[in-house]
C-alpha positions as CSV (number, residue, x, y, z in Angstrom):
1,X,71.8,15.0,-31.2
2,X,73.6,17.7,-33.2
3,X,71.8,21.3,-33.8
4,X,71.7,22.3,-37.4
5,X,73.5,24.7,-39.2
6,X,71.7,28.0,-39.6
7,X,70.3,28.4,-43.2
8,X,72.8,30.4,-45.3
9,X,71.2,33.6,-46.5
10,X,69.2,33.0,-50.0
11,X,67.4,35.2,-51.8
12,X,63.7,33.7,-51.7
13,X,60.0,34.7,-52.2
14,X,57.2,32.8,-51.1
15,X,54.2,33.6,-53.0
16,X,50.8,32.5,-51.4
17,X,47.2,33.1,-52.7
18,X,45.3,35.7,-51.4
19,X,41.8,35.9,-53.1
20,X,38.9,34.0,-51.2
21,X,37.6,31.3,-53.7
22,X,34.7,30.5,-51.5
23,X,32.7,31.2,-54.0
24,X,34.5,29.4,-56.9
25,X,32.6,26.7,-58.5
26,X,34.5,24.4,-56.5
27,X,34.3,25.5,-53.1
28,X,30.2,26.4,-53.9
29,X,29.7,22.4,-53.5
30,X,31.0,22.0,-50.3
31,X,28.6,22.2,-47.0
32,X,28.9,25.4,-45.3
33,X,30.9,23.7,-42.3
34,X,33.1,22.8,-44.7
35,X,33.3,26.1,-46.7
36,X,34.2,27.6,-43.3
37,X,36.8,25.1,-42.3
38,X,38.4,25.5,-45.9
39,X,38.1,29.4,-45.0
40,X,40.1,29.3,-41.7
41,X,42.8,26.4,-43.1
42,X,43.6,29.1,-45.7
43,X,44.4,31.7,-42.6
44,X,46.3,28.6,-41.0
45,X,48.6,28.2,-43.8
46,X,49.2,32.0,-44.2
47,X,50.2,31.9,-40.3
48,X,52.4,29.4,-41.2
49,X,53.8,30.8,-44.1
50,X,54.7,33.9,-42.0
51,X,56.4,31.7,-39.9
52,X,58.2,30.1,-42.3
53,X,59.7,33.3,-44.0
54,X,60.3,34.6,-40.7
55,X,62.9,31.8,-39.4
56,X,64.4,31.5,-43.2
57,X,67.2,34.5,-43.6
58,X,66.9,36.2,-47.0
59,X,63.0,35.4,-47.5
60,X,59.6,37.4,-48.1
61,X,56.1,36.7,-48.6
62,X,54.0,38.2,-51.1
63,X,50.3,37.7,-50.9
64,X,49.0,37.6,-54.1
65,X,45.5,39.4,-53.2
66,X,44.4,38.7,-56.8
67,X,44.9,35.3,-57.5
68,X,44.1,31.8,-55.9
69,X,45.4,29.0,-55.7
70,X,47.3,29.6,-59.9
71,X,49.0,32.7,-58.9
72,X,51.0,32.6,-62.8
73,X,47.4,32.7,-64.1
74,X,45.4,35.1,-61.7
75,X,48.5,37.2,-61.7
76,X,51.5,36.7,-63.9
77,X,52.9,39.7,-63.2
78,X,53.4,39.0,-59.5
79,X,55.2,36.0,-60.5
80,X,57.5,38.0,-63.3
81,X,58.0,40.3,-60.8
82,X,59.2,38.0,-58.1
83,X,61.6,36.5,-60.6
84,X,63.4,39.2,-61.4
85,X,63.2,40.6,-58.0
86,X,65.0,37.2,-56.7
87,X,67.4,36.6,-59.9
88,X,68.7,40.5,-58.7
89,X,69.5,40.1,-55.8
90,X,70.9,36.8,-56.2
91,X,73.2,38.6,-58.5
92,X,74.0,41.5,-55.9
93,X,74.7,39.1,-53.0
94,X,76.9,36.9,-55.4
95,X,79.0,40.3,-56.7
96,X,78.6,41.9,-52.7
97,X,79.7,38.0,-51.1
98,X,76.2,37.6,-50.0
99,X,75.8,40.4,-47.7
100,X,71.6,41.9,-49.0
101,X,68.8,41.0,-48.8
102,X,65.2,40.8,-50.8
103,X,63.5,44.4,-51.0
104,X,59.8,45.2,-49.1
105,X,57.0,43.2,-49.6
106,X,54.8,43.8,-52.7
């Protein structure tokens, strides 16, 4: 078996929900085994999405502690904000050959 390539350097934001819905009209018809199981999954995937960003070069996570699961709706400006922040440094790295990477964590 051949190892893969390393991932080339790419400007990149995850953005991941951080606002419990456990109370959300939703998530208030669930039993409360469930409601807890659907409470730890959520710390599951953010493990995993730390993970993720940590083994991909160029990437951040943002928790969006505002919004759930439609960040663009619970908190457009997170979203705006991430664009710009990505389609910038995309442009540096592209006039620098590549060489920066995403600023701190919002």
């Amino acid at each position: 078996m051949v190892a893969a390539r390393p991932l080339p350097r790419v400007p990149t934001i995850l953005l991941a929900e951080g606002h419990p819905d456990l109370y959300n009209e939703a998530t208030a018809s669930l039993s409360p085994n469930f409601r807890e199981f659907n409470k730890a999954s959520k710390q599951w995937k953010l493990k995993d999405y730390e993970e993720w960003v940590s083994a991909t070069p160029g990437a951040k996570l943002i928790v969006a502690k505002r919004s759930g699961h439609n960040i663009q709706e619970g908190d457009p400006e997170i979203v705006i904000d991430a664009i710009r922040r990505v389609a910038s440094e995309a442009t540096r790295a592209g006039e620098s050959g590549g060489r920066k990477s995403v600023g701190a964590q919002r």
